[in-house]
LONUDREN-578061 format. One line per 2 residues: number of its first residue (from 1); their letters; for each residue x, y, z of N, C-alpha, C, O. Coordinates in steps of 0.1 Angstrom, whole numbers. Example, Ala and Ser with C-alpha at 12.3 -4.5 7.8 and 13.67 -1.06 7.14 Angstrom:
% residues 2
1	AS	132 -57 78 123 -45 78 132 -33 78 142 -33 85 | 128 -22 71 137 -11 71 129 0 79 134 11 80
//
This chain:
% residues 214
1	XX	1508 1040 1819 1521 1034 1819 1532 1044 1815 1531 1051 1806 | 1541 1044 1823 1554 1057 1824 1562 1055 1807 1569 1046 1804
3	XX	1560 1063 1800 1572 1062 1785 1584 1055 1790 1591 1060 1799 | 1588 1043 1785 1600 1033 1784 1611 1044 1779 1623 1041 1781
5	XX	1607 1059 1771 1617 1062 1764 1626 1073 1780 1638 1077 1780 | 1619 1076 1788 1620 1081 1800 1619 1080 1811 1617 1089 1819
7	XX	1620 1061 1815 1619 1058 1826 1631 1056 1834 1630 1053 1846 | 1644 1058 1828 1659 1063 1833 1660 1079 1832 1671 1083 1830
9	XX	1651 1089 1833 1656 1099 1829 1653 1108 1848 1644 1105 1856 | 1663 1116 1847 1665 1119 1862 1662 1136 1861 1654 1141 1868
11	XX	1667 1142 1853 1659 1159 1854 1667 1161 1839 1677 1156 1835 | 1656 1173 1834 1663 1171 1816 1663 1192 1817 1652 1198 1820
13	XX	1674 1198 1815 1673 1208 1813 1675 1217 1799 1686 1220 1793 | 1663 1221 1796 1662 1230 1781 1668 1247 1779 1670 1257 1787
15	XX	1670 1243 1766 1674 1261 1761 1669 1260 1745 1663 1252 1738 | 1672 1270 1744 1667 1275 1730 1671 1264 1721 1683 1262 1717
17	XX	1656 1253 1717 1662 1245 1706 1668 1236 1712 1676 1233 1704 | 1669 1231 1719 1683 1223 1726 1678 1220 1739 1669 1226 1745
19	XX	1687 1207 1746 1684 1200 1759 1693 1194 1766 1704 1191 1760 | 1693 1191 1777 1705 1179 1781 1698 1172 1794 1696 1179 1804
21	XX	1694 1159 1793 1692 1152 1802 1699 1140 1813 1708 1132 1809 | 1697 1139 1820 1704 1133 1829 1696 1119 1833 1685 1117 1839
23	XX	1706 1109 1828 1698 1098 1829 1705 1083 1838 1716 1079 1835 | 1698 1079 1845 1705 1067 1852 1706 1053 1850 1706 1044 1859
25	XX	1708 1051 1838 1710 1038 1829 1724 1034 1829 1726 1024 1823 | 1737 1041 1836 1749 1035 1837 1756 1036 1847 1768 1035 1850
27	XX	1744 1041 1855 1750 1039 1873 1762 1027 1874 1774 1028 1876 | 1752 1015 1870 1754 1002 1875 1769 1001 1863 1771 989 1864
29	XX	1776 1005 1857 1788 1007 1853 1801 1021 1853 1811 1025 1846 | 1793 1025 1869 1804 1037 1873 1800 1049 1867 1808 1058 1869
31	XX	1791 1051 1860 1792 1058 1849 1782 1071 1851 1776 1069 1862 | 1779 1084 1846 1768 1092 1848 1762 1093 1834 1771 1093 1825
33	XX	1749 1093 1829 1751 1094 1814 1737 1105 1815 1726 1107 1821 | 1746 1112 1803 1738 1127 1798 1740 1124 1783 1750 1119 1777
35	XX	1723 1128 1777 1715 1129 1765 1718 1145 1763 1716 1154 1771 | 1723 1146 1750 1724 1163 1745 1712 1160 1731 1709 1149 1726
37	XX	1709 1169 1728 1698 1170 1718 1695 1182 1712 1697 1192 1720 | 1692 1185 1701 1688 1198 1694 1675 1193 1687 1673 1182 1684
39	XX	1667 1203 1684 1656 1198 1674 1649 1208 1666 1651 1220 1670 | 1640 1206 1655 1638 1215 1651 1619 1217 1652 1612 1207 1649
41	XX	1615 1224 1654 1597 1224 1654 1595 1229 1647 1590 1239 1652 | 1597 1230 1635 1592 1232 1621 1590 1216 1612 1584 1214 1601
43	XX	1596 1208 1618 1594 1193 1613 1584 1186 1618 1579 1187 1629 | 1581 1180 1608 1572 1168 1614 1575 1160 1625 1586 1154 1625
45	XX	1566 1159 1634 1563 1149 1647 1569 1138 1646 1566 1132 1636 | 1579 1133 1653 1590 1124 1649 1605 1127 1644 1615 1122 1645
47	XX	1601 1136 1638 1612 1136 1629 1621 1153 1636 1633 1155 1635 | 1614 1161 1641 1621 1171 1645 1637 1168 1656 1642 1178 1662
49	XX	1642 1157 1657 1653 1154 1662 1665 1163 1655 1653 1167 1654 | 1676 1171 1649 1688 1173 1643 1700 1167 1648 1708 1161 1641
51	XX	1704 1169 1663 1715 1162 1666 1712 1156 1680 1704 1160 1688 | 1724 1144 1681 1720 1138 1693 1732 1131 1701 1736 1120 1698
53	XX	1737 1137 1712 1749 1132 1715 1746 1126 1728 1737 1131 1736 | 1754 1112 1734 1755 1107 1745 1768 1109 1754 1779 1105 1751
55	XX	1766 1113 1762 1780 1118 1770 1782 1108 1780 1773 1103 1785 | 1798 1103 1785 1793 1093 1799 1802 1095 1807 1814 1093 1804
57	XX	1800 1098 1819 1812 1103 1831 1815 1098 1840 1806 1094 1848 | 1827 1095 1843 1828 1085 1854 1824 1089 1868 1827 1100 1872
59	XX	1821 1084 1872 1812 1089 1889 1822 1098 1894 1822 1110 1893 | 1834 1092 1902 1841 1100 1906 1847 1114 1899 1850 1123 1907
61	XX	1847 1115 1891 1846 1130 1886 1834 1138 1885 1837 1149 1887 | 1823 1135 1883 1811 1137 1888 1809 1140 1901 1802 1150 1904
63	XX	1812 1132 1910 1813 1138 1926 1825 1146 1929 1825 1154 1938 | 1835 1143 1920 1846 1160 1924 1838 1177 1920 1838 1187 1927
65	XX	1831 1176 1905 1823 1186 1900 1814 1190 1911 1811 1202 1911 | 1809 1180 1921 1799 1183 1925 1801 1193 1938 1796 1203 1943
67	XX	1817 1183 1943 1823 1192 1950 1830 1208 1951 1829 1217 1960 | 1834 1208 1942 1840 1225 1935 1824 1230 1931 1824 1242 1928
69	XX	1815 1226 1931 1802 1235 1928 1796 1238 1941 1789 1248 1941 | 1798 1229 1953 1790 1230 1964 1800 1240 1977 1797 1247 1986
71	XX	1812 1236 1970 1820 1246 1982 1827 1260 1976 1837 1265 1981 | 1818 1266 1964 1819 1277 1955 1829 1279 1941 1827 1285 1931
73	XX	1843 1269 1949 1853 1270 1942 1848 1269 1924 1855 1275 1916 | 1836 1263 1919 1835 1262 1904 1827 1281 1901 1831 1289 1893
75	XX	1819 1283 1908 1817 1301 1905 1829 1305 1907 1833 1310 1897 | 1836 1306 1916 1854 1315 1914 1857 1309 1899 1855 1318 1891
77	XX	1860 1301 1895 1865 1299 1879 1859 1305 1872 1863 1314 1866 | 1847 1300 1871 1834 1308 1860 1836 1320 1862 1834 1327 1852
79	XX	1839 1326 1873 1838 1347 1880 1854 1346 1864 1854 1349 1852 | 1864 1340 1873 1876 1346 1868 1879 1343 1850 1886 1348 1841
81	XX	1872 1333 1849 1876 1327 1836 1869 1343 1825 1875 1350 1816 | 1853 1346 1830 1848 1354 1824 1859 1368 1825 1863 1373 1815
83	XX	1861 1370 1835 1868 1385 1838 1878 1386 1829 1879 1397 1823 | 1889 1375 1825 1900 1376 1818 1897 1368 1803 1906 1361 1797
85	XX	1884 1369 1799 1881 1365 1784 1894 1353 1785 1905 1354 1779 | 1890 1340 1793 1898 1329 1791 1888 1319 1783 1880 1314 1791
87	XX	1888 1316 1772 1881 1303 1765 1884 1294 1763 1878 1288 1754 | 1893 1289 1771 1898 1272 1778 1882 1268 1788 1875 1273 1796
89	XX	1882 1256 1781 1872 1247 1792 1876 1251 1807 1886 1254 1812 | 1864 1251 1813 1866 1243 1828 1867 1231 1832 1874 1228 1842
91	XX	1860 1225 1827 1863 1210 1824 1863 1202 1808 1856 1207 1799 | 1867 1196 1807 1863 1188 1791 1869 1171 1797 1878 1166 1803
93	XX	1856 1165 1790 1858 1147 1791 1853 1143 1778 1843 1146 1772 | 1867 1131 1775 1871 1129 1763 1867 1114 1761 1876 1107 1766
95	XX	1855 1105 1753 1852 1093 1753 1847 1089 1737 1846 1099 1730 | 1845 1079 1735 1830 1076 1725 1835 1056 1721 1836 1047 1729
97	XX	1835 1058 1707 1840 1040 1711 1844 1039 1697 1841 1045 1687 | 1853 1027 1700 1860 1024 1687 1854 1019 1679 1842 1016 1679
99	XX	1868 1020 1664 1864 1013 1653 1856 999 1654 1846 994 1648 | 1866 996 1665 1864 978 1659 1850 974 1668 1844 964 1665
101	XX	1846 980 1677 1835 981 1689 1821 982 1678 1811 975 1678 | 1826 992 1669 1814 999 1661 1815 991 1652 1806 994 1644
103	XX	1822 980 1646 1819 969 1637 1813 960 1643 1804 955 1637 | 1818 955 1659 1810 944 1665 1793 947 1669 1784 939 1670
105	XX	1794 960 1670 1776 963 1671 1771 964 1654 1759 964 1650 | 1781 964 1648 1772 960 1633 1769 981 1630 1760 986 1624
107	XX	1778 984 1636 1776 1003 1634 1790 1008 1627 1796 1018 1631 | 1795 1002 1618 1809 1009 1618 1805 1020 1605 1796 1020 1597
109	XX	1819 1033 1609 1812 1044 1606 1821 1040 1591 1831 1034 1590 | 1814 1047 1579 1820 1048 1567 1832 1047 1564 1838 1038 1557
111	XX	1839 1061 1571 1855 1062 1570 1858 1052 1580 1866 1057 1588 | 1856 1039 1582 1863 1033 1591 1869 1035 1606 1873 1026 1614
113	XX	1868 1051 1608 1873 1055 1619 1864 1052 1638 1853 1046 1637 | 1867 1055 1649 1867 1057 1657 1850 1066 1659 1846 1071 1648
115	XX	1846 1068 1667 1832 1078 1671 1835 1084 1685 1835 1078 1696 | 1840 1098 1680 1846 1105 1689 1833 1114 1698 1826 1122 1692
117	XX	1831 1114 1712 1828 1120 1717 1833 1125 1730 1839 1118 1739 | 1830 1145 1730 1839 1153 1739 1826 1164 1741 1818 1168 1733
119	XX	1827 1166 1760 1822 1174 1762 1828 1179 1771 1835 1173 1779 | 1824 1197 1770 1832 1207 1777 1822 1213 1784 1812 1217 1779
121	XX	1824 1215 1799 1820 1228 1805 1826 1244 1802 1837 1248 1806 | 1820 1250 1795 1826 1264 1793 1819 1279 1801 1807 1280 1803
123	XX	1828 1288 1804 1823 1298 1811 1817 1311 1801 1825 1316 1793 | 1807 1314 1801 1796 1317 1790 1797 1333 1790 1800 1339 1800
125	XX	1794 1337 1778 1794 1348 1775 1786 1357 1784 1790 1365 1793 | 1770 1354 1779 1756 1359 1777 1749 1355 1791 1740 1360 1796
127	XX	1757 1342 1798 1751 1333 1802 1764 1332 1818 1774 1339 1821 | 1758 1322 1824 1771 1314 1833 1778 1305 1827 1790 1307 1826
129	XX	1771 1292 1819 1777 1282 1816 1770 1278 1805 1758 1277 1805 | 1781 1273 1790 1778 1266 1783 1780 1249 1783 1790 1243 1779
131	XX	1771 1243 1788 1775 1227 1788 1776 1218 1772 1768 1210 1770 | 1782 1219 1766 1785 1213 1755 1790 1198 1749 1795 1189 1756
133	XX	1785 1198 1733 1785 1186 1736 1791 1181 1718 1784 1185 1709 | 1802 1174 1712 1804 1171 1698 1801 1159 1699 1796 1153 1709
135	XX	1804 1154 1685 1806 1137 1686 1812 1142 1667 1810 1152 1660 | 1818 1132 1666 1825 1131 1647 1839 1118 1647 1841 1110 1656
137	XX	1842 1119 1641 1856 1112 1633 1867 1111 1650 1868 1121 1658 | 1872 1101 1652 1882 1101 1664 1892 1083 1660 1888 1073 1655
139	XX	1904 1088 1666 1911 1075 1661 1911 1070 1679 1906 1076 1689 | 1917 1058 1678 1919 1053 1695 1937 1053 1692 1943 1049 1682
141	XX	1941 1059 1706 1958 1058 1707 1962 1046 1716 1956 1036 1719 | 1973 1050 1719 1983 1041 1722 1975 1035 1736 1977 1024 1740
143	XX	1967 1043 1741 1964 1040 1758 1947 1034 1757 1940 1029 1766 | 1946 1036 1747 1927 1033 1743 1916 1042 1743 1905 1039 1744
145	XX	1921 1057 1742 1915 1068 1744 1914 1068 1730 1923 1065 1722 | 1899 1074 1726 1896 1079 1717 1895 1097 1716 1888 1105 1721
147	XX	1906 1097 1706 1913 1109 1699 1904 1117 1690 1904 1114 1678 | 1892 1131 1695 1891 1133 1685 1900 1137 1671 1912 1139 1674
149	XX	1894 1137 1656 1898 1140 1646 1889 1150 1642 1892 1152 1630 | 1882 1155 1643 1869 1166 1636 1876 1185 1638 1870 1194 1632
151	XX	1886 1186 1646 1888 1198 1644 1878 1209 1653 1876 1206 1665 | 1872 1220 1649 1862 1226 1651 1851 1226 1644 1843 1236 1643
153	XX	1849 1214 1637 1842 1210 1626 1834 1193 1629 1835 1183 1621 | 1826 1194 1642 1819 1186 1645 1809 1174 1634 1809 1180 1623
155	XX	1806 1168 1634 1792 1160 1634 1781 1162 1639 1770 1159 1635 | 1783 1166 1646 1767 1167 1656 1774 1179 1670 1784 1177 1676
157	XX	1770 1184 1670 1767 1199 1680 1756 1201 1692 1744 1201 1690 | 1763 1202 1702 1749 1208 1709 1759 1215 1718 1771 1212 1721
159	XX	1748 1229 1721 1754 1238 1735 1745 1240 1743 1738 1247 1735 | 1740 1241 1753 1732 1241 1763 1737 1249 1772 1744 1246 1781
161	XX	1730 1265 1770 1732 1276 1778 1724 1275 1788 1712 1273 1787 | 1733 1277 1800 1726 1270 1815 1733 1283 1827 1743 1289 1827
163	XX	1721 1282 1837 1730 1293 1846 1735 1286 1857 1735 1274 1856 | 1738 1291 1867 1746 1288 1878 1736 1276 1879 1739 1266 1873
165	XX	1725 1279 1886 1711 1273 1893 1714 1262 1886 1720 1252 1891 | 1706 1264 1870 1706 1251 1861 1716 1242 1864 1713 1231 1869
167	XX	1728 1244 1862 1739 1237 1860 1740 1226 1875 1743 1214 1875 | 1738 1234 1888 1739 1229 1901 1727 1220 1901 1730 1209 1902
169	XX	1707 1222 1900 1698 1211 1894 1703 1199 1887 1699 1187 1889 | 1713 1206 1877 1716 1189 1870 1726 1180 1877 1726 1168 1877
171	XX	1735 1187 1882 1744 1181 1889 1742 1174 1906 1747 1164 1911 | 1733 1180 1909 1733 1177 1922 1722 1166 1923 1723 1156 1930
173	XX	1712 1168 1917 1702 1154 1913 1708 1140 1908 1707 1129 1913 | 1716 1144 1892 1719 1135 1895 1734 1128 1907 1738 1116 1906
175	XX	1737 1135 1915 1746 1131 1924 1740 1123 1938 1746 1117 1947 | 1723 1127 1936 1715 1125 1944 1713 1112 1943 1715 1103 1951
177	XX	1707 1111 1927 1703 1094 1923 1711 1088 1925 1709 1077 1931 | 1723 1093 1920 1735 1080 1922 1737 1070 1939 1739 1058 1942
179	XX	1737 1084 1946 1740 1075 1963 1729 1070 1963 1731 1058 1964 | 1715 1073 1961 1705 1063 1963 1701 1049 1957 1694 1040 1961
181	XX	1712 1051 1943 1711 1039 1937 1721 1031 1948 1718 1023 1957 | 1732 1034 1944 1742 1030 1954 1735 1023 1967 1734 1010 1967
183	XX	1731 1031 1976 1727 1023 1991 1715 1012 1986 1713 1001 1991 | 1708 1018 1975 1695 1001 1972 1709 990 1968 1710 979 1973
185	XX	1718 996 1960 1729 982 1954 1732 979 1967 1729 967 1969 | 1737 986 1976 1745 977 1989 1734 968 1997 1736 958 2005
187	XX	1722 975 1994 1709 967 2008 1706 954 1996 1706 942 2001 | 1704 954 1983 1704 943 1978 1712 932 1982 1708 922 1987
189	XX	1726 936 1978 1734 925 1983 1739 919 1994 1743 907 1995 | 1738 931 2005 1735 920 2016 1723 917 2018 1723 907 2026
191	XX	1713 919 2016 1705 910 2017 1705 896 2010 1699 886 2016 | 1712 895 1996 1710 884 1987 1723 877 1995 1720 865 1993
193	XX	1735 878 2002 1744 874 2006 1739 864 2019 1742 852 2020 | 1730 872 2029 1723 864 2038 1713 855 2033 1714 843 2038
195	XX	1705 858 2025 1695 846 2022 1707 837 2019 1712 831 2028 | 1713 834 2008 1717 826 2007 1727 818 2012 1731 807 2007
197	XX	1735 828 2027 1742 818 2037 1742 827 2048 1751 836 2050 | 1732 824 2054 1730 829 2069 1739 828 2079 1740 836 2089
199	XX	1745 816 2077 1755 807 2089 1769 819 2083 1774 827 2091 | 1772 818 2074 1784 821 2068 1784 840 2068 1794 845 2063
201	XX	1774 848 2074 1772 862 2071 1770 863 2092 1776 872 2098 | 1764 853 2099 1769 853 2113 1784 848 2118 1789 851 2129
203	XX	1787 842 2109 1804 838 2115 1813 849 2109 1825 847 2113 | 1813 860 2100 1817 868 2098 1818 880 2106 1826 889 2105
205	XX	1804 877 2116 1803 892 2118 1815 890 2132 1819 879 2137 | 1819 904 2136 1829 902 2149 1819 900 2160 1807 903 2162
207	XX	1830 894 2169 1826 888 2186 1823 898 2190 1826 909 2185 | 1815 895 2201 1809 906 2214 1827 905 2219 1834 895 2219
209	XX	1829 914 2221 1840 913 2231 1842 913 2248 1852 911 2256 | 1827 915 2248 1821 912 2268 1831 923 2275 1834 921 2287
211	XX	1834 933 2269 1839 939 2283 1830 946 2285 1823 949 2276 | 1828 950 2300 1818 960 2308 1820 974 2310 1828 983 2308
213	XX	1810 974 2314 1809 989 2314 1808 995 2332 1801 990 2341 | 1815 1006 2331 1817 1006 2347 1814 1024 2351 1815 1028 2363
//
């Protein structure tokens, strides 16, 4: 029987100590979601977890990424970002969930605040790409965005040095699952639309229009 703790999990890519997997548990809310993790193996079994962050991206930015990666334009950033020592993200997305969210799940954090999570694509030293990942202290503003507050002084950390290859594996798989989830969602529902009014899914469809062919 397949691990329940990995039967949403779509391709999981490792580095030193550290991981990020790609998982399809929030298709069905627009969403892409990636597991960051660090651990330590010097701990006991179970317990070697240290940090653990959930990232969640909205599809359509996910299929723009996917685009700037497939038509080169994301290696021209990464080329130039390196060349001129720029350490501005290439990308960064900014989420996690409120105060009052994390009282109704019965999770509210100590200081009362917000649970800020931000992750950045960065163009890597040693490396092509660091995929990174915080979470800590964040207020929600005026628009419902949660603000981090943590500074450069996280809660939970992860960086996941990844090269060109890696980074395109995770992205493009899961961009893969997604359409596939997608076209089962569309064949479900018309199907479940016909079973349940056959008459009303033939009177929809358009007329023959009978003209010939000559």
């Amino acid at each position: 029987m397949q691990d329940e703790r990995n039967q949403y999990q779509i391709i999981r890519k490792d580095a030193r100590s550290c991981f990020v997997e790609s998982l399809s548990d929030a298709f069905a809310n627009g969403r892409a979601h990636f597991a960051f993790a660090t651990y330590d193996m010097n701990k006991p079994a179970g317990q070697r977890q240290t940090n653990n962050i959930h990232i969640y991206i909205s599809v359509p930015e996910l299929l723009e990424l996917c685009r700037k990666l497939s038509c080169g334009e994301l290696r021209y950033i990464m080329q130039q970002k390196k060349q001129t020592g720029d350490p501005k993200p290439i990308q960064e997305w900014l989420g996690g969930t409120s105060a009052e969210k994390l009282r109704q799940y019965g999770k509210p954090r100590p200081d009362g605040k917000s649970l800020s999570r931000v992750c950045k694509l960065v163009a890597g030293q040693k490396t092509d790409f660091l995929l990174v990942a915080d979470s800590g202290p964040g207020d929600k503003d005026a628009k419902g965005l949660i603000v981090p507050r943590f500074g450069n002084k996280p809660e939970n950390h992860v960086a996941v040095s990844m090269t060109f290859e890696a980074l395109s594996e995770l992205l493009l798989m899961t961009k893969t699952h997604y359409e596939s989830w997608l076209t089962a969602w569309y064949l479900s529902q018309t199907h479940s639309r016909q079973k349940q009014a056959p008459d009303q899914a033939l009177a929809a469809a358009p007329e023959y229009s009978g003209m010939k062919m000559f």
